[in-house]
C-alpha positions in Angstrom: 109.6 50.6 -19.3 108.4 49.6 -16.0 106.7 46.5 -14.6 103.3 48.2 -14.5 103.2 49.7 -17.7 104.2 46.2 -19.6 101.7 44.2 -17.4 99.0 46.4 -18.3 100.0 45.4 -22.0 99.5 42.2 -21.6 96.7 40.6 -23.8 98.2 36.7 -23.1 95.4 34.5 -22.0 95.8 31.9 -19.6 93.5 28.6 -20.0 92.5 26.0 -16.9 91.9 22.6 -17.0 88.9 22.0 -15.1 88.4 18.8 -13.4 87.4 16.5 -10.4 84.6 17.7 -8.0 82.8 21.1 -7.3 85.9 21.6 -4.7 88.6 20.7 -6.6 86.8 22.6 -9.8 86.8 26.1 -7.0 90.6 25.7 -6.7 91.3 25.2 -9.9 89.6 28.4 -10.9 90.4 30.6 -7.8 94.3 29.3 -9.1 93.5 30.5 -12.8 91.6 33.7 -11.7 94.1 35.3 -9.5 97.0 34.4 -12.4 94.8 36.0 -15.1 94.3 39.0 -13.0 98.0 39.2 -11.8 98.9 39.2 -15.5 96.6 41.6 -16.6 95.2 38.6 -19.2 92.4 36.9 -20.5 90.8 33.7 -18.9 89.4 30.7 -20.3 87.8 27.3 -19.0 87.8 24.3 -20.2 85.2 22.8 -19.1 85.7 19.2 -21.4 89.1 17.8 -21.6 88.7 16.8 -17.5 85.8 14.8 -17.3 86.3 13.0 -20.8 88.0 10.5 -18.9 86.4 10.4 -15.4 84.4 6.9 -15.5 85.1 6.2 -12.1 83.5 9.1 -10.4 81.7 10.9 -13.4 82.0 14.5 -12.4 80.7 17.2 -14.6 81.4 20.8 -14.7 79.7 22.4 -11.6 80.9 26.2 -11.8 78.2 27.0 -14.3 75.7 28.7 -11.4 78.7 30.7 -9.3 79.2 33.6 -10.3 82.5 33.0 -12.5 84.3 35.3 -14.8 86.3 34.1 -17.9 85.5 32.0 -21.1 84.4 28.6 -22.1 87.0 27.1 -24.2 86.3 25.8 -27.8 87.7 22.7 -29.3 90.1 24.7 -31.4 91.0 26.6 -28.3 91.8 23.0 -26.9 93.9 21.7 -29.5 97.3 23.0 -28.3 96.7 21.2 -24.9 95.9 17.9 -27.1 99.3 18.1 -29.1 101.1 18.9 -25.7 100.0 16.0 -24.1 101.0 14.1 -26.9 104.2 15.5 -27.3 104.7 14.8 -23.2 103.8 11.2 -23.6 106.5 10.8 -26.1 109.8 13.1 -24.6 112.4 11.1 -23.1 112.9 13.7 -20.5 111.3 14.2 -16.6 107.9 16.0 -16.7 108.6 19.8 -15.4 106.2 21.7 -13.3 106.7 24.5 -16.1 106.9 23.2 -19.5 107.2 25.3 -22.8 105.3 24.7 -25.9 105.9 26.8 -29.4 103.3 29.6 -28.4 101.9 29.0 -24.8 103.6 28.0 -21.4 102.2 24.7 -19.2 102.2 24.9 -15.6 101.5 21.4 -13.9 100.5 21.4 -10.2 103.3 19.8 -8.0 100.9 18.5 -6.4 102.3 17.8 -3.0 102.8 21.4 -1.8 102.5 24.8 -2.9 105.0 26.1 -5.3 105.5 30.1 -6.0 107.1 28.8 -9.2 103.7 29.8 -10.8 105.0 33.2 -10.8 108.0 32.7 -12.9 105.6 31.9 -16.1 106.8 34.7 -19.0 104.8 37.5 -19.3 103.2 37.7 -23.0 102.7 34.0 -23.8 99.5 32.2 -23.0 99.6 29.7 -19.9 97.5 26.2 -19.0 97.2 25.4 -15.8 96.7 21.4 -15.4 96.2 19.9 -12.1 94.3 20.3 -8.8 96.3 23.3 -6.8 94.9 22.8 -4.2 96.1 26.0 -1.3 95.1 29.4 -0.7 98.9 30.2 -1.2 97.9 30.5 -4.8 95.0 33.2 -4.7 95.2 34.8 -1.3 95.9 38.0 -2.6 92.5 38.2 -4.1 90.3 36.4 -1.4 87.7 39.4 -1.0 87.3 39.1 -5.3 87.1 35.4 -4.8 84.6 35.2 -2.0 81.9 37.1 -3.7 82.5 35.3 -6.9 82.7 31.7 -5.6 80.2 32.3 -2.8 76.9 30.3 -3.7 73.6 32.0 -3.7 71.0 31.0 -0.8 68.8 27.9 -1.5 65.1 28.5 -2.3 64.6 25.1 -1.0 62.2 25.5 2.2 64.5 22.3 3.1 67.8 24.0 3.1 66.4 27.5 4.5 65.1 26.0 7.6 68.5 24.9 8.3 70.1 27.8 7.2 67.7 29.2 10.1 69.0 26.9 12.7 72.7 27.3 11.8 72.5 31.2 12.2 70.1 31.0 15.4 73.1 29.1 17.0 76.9 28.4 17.7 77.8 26.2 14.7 80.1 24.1 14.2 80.0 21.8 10.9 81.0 18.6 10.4 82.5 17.5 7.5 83.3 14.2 7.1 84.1 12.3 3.5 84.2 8.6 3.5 85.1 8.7 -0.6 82.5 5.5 -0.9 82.3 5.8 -4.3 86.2 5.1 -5.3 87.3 1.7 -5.3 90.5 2.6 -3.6 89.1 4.5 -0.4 92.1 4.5 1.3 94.2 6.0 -1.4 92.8 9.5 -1.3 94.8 11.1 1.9 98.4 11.1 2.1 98.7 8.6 5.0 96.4 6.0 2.6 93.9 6.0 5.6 91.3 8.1 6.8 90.5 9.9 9.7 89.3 7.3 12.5 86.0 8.0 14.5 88.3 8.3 17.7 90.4 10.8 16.0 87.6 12.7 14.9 86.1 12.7 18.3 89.1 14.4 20.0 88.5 17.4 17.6 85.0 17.4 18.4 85.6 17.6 22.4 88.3 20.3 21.5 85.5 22.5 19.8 82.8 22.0 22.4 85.6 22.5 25.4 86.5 26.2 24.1 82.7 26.5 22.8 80.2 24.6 25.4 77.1 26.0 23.7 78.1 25.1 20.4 75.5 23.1 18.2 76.8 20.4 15.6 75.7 20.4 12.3 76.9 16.7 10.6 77.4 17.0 7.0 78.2 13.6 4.5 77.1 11.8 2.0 74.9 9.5 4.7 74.2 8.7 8.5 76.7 6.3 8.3 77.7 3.8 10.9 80.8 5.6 11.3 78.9 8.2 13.5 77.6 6.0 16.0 80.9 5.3 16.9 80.9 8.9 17.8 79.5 10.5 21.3 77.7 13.7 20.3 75.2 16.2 22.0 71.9 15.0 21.8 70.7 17.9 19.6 73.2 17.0 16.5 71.8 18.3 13.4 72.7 15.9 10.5 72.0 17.5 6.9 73.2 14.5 5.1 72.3 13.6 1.5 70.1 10.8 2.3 67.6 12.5 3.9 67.4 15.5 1.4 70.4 17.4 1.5 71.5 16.5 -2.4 72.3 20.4 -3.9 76.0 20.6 -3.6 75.6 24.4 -4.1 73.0 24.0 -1.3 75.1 22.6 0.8 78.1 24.5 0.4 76.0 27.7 1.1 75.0 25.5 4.2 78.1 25.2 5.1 79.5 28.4 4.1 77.2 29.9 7.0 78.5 27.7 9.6 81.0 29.8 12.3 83.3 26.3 13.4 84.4 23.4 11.7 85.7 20.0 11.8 86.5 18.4 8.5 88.4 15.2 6.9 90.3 15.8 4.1 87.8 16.8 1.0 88.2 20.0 -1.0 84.3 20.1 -0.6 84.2 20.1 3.1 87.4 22.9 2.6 85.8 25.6 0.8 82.6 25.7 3.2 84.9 26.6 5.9 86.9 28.7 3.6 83.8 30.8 2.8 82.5 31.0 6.2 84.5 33.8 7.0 82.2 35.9 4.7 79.9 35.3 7.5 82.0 35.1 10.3 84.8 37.1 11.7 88.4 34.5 11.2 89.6 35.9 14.6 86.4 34.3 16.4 86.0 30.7 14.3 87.4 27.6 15.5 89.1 25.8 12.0 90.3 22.3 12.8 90.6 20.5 9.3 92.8 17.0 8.6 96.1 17.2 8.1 96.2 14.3 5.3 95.4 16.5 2.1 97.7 15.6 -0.6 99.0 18.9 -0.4 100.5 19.8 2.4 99.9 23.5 2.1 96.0 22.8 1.9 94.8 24.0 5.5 95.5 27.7 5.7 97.9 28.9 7.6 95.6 30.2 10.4 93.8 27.4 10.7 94.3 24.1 13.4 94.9 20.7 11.7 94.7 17.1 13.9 
């Protein structure tokens, strides 16, 4: 029997652990689609076990209004997850990146890099994926799939159109930058356990507007913060910050997802508008620059420029 014909037998399911913000939410289900579909199997979301324990940040599932395939999961669906966890807390042995339970197979995200382990998973048993998988590596065979499914619908806020107006009438270039003002340990959330500084940040910007002079800037965050008047940047800066408006994250993203450059710190947020731009833009002709302080190292793709 070949490879084909037992794939296309397949009827294992694989589940994903949904967790953390709209960003990390996309990767985690761009991970779990691309595996379901390689495998010929079922997929399901759960959409609970995440955010049970998320009181610092209080994210909620965010997917909902993409247009997703796959399965909510129920609580009995959840169940063999609970007992695995359990059964992890108490083993005497190091965690493993693929760990085997009596009827379904665990995959935890190594984190720090992309792994093609994920591949090695046995055909026929049902897989969770837990953790934040954060690189294209893991679903770059199905990007055109992925684009139109993860790809937010345009804003009918008059707010968000008329800069959805200015971005296309122009040269954009967004920036993205994520301050992460609402964890109590702000420095912890890059791999260097700093963030980007504004003189760092303005280097990138001079690089864009030295290979694109006509370029417009488009600032996106949570707020005007003082951070930018650190910054020198063209008098006709767009800022479409939260604070005066800009609160839709699926508004935003669009937003961003229409932009032809961009600059961004490290936030999975910041990484799918530019990842979704090329929908709109040719990759050949965009300027990516994104921070090289991701967690995982295989976060910018491979095309892109990192600083």
């Amino acid at each position: 029997m070949n490879s084909t014909s037992a794939l296309s037998r397949c009827n294992s399911t694989v589940f994903v652990t949904l967790s953390g913000g709209l960003g990390n939410q996309m990767f985690q289900y761009a991970t779990a689609r691309s595996l379901a579909l390689s495998r010929n199997a079922n997929l399901i979301l759960d959409n609970s076990s995440g955010f049970a324990r998320d009181v610092e940040y209080r994210r909620e599932y965010q997917l909902c209004k993409l247009s997703i395939k796959g399965k909510l999961a129920s609580p009995i669906d959840r169940i063999p997850l609970y007992i695995h966890k359990v059964w992890r807390k108490l083993k005497i042995k190091s965690p493993q990146m693929i760990e085997l339970g009596l009827l379904n197979s665990y995959l935890y995200d190594p984190f720090y890099h992309w792994s093609p382990r994920i591949s090695e998973v046995c055909l026929g048993r049902n897989v969770w994926l837990i953790g934040y998988w954060q690189s294209s590596l893991y679903f770059s065979h199905y990007t055109d799939l992925l684009l139109n499914e993860l790809l937010p619908k345009p804003s009918s806020s008059k707010l968000f159109q008329n800069a959805a107006k200015l971005i296309n009438d122009s040269e954009s270039v967004a920036l993205g930058i994520r301050f992460y003002e609402e964890s109590s340990a702000s420095n912890n959330q890059s791999s260097t356990s700093s963030l980007k500084s504004p003189a760092q940040v303005q280097a990138q910007i001079n690089r864009v507007f030295d290979q694109c002079p006509s370029a417009k800037l488009f600032v996106f965050c949570t707020h005007k913060s003082a951070f930018f008047s650190q910054l020198v940047l063209p008098e006709n800066t767009v800022y479409l910050t939260s604070d005066i408006g800009y609160t839709d994250p699926l508004g935003t993203l669009w937003l961003l997802s229409l932009c032809k450059h961009h600059v961004f710190t490290n936030s999975s947020f910041y990484w799918w508008g530019a990842w979704l731009s090329q929908h709109s833009h040719r990759p050949d002709r965009q300027l990516i620059i994104a921070a090289d302080n991701f967690f995982n190292s295989d976060c910018p793709c491979p095309h892109w420029q990192t600083f």
